[in-house]
Structures are given as C-alpha cells and as structure tokens.
C-alpha positions in Angstrom: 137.3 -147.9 -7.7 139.1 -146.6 -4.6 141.4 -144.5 -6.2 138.5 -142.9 -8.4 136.5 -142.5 -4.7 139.9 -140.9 -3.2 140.3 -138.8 -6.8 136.8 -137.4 -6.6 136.8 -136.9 -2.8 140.0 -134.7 -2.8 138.2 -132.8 -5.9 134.9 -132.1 -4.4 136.7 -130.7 -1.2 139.5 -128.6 -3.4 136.8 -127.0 -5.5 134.5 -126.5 -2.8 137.0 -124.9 -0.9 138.4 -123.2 -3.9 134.7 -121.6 -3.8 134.3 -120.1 -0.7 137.5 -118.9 -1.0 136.9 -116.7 -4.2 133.4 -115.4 -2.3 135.6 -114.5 0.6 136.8 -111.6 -1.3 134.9 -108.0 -0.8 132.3 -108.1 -3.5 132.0 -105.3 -5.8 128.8 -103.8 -5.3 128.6 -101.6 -1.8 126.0 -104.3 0.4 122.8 -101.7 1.6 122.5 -100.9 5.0 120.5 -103.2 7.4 117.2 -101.2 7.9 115.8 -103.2 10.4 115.9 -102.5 14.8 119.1 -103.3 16.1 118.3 -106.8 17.2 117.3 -107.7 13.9 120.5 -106.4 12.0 122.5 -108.0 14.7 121.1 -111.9 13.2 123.2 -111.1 10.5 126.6 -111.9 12.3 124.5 -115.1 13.3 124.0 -116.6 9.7 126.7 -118.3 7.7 126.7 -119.2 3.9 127.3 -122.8 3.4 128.8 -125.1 0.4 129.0 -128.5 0.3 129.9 -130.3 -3.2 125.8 -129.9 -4.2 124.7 -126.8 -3.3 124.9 -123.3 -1.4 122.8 -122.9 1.7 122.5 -121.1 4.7 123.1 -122.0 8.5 121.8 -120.0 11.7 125.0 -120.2 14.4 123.2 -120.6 18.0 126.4 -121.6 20.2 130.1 -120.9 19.7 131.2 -124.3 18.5 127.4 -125.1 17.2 125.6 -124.4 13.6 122.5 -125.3 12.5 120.9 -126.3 9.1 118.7 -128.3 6.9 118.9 -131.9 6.7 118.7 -132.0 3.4 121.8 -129.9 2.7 124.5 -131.9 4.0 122.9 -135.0 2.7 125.5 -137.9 3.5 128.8 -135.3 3.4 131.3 -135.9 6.1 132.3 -132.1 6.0 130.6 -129.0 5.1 132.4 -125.3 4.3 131.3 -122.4 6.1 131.6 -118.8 5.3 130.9 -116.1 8.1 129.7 -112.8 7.9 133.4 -111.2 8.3 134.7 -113.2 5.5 136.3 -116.2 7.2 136.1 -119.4 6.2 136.2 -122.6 8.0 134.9 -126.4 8.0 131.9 -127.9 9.9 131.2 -131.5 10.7 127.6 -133.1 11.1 126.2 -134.7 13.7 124.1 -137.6 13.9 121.0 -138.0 14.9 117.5 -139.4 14.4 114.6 -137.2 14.8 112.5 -137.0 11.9 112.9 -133.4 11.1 114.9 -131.4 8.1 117.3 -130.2 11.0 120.8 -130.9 11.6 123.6 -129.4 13.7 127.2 -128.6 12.8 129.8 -128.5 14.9 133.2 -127.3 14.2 135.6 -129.3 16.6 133.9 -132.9 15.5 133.2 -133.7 18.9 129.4 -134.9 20.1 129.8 -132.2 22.5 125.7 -130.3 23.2 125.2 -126.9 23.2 123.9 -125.5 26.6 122.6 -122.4 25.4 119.4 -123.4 23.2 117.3 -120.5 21.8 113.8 -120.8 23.9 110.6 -121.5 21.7 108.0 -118.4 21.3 104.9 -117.6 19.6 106.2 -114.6 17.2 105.2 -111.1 17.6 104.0 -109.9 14.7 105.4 -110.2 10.6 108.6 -112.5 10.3 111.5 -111.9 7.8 114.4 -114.4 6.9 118.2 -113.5 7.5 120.0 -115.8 5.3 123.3 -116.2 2.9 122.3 -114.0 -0.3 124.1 -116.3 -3.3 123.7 -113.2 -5.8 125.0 -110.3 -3.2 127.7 -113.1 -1.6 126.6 -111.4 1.6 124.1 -112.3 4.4 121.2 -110.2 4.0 117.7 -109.4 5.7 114.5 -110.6 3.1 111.2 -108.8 3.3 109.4 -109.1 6.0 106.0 -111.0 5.4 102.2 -112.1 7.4 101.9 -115.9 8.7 99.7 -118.3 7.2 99.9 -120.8 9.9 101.7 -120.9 13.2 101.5 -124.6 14.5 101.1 -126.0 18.2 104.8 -125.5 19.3 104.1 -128.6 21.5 104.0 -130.4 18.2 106.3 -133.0 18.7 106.9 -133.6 14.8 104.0 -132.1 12.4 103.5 -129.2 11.2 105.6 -126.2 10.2 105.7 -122.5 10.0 104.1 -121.1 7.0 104.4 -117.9 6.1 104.6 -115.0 3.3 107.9 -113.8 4.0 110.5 -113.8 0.8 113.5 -115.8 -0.1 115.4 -117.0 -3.0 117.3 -120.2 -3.3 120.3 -120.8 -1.0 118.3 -119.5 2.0 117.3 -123.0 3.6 118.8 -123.8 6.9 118.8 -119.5 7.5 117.3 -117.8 10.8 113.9 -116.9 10.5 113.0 -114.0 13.2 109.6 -111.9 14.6 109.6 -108.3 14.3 111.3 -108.0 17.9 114.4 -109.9 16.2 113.7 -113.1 18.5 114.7 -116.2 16.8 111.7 -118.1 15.8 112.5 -121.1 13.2 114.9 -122.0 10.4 113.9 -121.8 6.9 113.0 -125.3 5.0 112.0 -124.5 1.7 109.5 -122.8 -0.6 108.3 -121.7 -3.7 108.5 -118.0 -4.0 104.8 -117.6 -2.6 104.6 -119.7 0.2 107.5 -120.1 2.5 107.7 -123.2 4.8 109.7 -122.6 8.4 110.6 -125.4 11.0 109.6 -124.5 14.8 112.7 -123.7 16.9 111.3 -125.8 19.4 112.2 -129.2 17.1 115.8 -128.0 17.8 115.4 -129.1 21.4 114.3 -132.3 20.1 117.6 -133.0 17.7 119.7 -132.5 20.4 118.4 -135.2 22.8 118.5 -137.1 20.0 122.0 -137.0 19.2 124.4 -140.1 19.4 127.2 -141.8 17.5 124.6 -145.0 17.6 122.4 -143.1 14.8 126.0 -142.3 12.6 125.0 -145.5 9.9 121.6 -144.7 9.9 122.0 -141.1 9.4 124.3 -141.7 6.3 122.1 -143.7 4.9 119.2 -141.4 4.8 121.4 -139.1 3.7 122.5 -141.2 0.9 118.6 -141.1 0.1 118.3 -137.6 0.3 121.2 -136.8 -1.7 120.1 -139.7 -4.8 116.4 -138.2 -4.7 117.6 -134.6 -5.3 120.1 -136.1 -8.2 117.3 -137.8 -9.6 114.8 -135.3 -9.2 116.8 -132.9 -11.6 117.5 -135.7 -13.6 113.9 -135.5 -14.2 113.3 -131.6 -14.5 113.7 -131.3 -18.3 112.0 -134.4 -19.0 108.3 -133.2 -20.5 106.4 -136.2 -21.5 107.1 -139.8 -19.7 110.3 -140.5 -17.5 112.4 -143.1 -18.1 111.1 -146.8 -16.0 114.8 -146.8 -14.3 114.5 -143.2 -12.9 110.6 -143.3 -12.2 112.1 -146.1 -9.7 114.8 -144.9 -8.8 112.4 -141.4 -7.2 110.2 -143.5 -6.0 112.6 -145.3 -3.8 115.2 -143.0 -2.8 112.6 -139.7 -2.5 110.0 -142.0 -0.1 113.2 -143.6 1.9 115.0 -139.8 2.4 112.0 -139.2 4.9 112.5 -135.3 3.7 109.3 -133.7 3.8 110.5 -131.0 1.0 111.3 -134.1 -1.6 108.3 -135.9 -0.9 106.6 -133.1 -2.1 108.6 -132.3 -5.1 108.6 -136.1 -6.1 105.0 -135.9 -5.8 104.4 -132.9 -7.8 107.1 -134.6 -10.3 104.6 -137.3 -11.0 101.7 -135.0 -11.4 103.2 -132.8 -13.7 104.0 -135.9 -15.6 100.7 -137.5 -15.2 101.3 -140.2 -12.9 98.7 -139.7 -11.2 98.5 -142.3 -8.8 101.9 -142.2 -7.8 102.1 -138.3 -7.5 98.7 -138.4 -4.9 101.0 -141.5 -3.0 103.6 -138.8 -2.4 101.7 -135.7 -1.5 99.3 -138.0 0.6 102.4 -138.5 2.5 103.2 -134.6 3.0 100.4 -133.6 3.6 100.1 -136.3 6.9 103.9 -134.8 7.2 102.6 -131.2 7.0 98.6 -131.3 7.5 98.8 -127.3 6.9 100.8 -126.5 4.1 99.5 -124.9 1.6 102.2 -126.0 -1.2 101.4 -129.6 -0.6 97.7 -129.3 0.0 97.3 -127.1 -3.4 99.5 -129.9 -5.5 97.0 -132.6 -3.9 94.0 -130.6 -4.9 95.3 -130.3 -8.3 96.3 -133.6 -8.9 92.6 -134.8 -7.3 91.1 -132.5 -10.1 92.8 -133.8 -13.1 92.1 -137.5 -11.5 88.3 -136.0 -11.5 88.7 -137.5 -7.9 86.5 -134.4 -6.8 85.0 -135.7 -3.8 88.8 -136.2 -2.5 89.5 -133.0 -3.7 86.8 -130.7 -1.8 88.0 -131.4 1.7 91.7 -130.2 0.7 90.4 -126.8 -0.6 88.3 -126.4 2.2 91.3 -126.5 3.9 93.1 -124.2 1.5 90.4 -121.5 1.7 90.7 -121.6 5.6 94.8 -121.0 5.0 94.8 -118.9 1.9 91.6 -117.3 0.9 92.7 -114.8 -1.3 95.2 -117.4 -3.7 93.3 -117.0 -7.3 94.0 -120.7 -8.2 92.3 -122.0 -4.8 89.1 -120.0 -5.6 89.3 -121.5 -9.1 89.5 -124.9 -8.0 86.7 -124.4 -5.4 84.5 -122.9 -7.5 84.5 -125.7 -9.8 84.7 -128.3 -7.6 81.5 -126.8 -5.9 80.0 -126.3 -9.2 80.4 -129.8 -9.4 79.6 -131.4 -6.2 76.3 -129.0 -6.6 77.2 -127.8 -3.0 74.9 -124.9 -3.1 76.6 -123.1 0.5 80.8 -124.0 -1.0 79.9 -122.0 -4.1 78.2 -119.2 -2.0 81.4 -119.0 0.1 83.6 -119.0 -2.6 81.8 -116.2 -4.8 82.2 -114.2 -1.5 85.5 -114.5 -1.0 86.3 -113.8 -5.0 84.2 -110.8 -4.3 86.9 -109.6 -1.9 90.0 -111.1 -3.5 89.4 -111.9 -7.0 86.7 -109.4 -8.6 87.7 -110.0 -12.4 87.4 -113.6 -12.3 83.6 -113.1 -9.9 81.5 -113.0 -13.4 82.8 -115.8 -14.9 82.6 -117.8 -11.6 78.8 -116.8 -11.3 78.0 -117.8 -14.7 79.7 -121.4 -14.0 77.6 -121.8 -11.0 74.5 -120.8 -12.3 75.1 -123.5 -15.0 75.9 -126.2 -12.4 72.8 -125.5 -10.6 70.6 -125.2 -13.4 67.1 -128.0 -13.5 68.1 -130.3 -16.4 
C-alpha cells in the first residue's frame, strides 16, 4: 500500500510537471495585444497558471514569495506547479489556515513567513474584468469586462461575495479580478458562464491572521473533503436517472464536510437535477445562508421550491432574484407563475412590468396566465 502511495505520488508530480513543462513552450498562435490602460495590462505579469494533479487554475501573485488562490484547487496537495507569464515554471507550497473562505495562499520557500504588502480593500470604480490563466491560448489573458450584480458590505467578515457579469471560462478560479482603474478588487471563485461569483479582497486580510502550523491537520482534512466531493461530483455528472446509494452518501458527506461554498451548491443542484428534492433544498439552503445574494444558488433554490410545489418558500427567493437580476428570462418565468399562483395581484403586476422591459415576446403569454389565475371560479 505504501509503495503504490510512493508509485502514484512520484507519477502525479512527474506528469504534472511534465505539463507545465510542454505549455512552457511559445504557443503557436501570436497572443492579441492587451487593449486595456496600462494598469490593467500590467495584472497580467501578476497572474500565474496553476496545475496540480486535478485541475488547471489560476493564481493572482500579491508579494514576491506570496501567491494566492482558491481553496478548492489545491484541495489536500502538499505542492502545487506554477507557470508565470514569461514562461518559467516553478513549485508553490500551501499554507494552512482556518478561515472559512475559498482562499488560500502559496508560498514558494515553504516557510509561514506573512506577506507585509497586502493589497488594500476598495469599492470598484466602475465594470470589472478577470485577468486569469487562458487553458485554450496557454497564456494569461484579460476577459471581457462586465456590470456588477452585487457588491457586498466589505466589512463582511465572511458572507457574501462579488457577483458580477464579467466572463470567464474554466481554469480561471483563483485569477485577479480588477475595476476599470486596474485596482485589484477580488479573486475569482466560480461561475456558470452568466453569473460570475468573486471573493472580496478584504477576506485576504483575514486568511493571513489566520495562518498557523496548528490548523496544518485540519486543513488537510477539509481538503481531503474537498477533493472526494469534486471526485464524486463528476462521478455523478453522467448519471441521468437515480445515483447509486454509496455515492448519494458519499456527496452528501464529503460535499457538506468540504465547507466549500461552490460544492455545496453544485451538490445541491446535483440532487435537484436528480430529483432529490429534499436533499438538493438541504444543500442550497446552506449556500444561500453562505451567500445570501447569489444569484446561481438563489435561482437553483427557486427551482427546486417550484418542482417541490413548495411555492410559498419559493416567492421570497425570487423576490430576491428580481431585486438582483430583473431582466434573467427564467426568473420572470418563475415569478410570474408563482404569482399567478399565490394570486398576489401587486407580484404579477411587477413582473409583467419588468417583462415589458426585458422580456417582450414572452409579455402575452405571461398576461394570459395571469388573467387565468385571477379569474372568479
């Protein structure tokens, strides 16, 4: 069993290694020009590609000797491998910690050293883009720009996130996330092509004094948990009808204990897609108290209260969504139905308003349903 461990160990670093390596090389196709100010293209030399045995990522560099990323990328690893904008390649080391947040620094020396010179937390001026490690160009690379949803109280010690409009593709967690002055506001968490979910700069503040060799079995084991929930998780992707008893467990147990705001949602939305109802409004319960304002988890709630028919739950979540994302077709669906339902004469009045703005094909149907809802039986 040791040998195997050592066997699969030396393999996982050799190919991951082996990786970076072969991206190190000049890629093919002539990278664009950075359009943005000056300030902005300059973020670029401040964003590294990451690769640990799972997955490609991103990290924001905010010290000499300091990187930061996701949580959820280095999972329980002991060593990461990072790739810089000028080619070079070099290993990174976790350190522990126990704030609850999806951040983590990386230092490149192993020591528990802090870095002095913390980026200060600001309210962003104007639209904010991500600068993150572009899998498909094997380059760093500035994403559209985009609006914020929702910009929470940065004297939020834990809850609430960033959530904005801005793109990015897959490998982008853990990269910078900037205003249009190029000022550093966040670090990308996670998304799902529409909605973008960024953690405050000022929770960085909070790792650090929260960083200690004392948290080093604790922080393993969560990451144990996150790194079984994402296994199991894609273990479960395919499966279209009823998941297996052992592996319905196994997310339950692993996703809830990883803590990871990002896989309680995905477990949750797992178990609705599957129609496990209960289980799957458990888990996005759970994110949304993690993340009171986002509208990934609040619109997976609200859809899994609608197929429950748990309407009543269901209308104070999309009156939430319609203060965050008015113009989102599938929102005004739900809330015209749920009004229609609930008979909430003043709901349906707002909704048909706001479809008259956002949604204009879908405002004759929507009248029709009300008018039946409403009508003297």
């Amino acid at each position: 069993m040791l040998i195997n461990k050592f066997i699969n160990t030396v393999y996982n670093t050799v190919i991951t290694s082996l990786y970076f390596i072969i991206l190190s090389y000049p890629s093919f196709s002539k990278e664009p020009p950075c359009n943005e100010n000056k300030k902005i293209c300059a973020i670029l030399d401040l964003v590294v590609g990451i690769k640990t045995p799972m997955m490609i990522a991103s990290g924001t560099i905010i010290d000499k000797n300091f990187i930061v990323t996701n949580r959820h990328v280095v999972e329980d690893y002991p060593q990461v491998i990072i790739k810089f904008n000028d080619g070079r390649i070099k290993k990174a080391y976790p350190i522990p910690h126990n704030y609850p947040v999806d951040l983590v620094l990386l230092s490149f020396n192993k020591e528990m050293n802090i870095p002095q010179n913390l980026p200060l937390p600001l309210y962003p001026e104007g639209n904010i883009r991500v600068v993150a490690f572009d899998q498909g160009r094997n380059a760093n690379r500035v994403y559209k720009s985009g609006k914020i949803i929702y910009f929470p109280d940065i004297k939020d010690s834990i809850k609430g996130r960033i959530h904005t409009k801005a793109q990015s593709l897959p490998g982008n967690s853990g990269g910078a996330v900037v205003d249009d002055n190029g000022d550093l506001i966040g670090f990308l968490a996670s998304g799902d092509g529409n909605f973008n979910e960024v953690i405050p700069i000022t929770m960085l503040s909070n790792v650090v004094k929260n960083i200690s060799l004392d948290h080093a079995k604790e922080f393993l084991m969560i990451g144990k948990y996150i790194r079984l929930c994402a296994d199991n998780l894609e273990l479960a992707f395919n499966v279209q009808r009823k998941l297996d008893p052992n592996l319905r467990d196994n997310i339950s147990s692993n996703c809830w204990n990883s803590k990871n705001k990002q896989l309680i949602d995905q477990a949750g939305q797992t178990f609705g897609r599957l129609g496990e109802l209960q289980k799957s409004a458990k888990f996005l319960e759970k994110s949304t108290q993690l993340d009171p304002m986002s509208p990934n988890s609040l619109l997976s709630l609200a859809i899994t209260y609608h197929i429950d028919r748990k309407i009543k739950k269901e209308k104070p979540i999309i009156l939430r969504l319609l203060k965050l994302i008015p113009e989102d077709p599938q929102v005004l669906r739900l809330g015209i139905q749920v009004a229609g339902l609930l008979k909430d004469r003043k709901m349906s009045q707002n909704i048909l308003y706001l479809m008259s703005l956002h949604n204009k094909e879908a405002l004759p149907l929507a009248k029709k349903f009300i008018d039946n809802a409403f009508k003297i039986n």
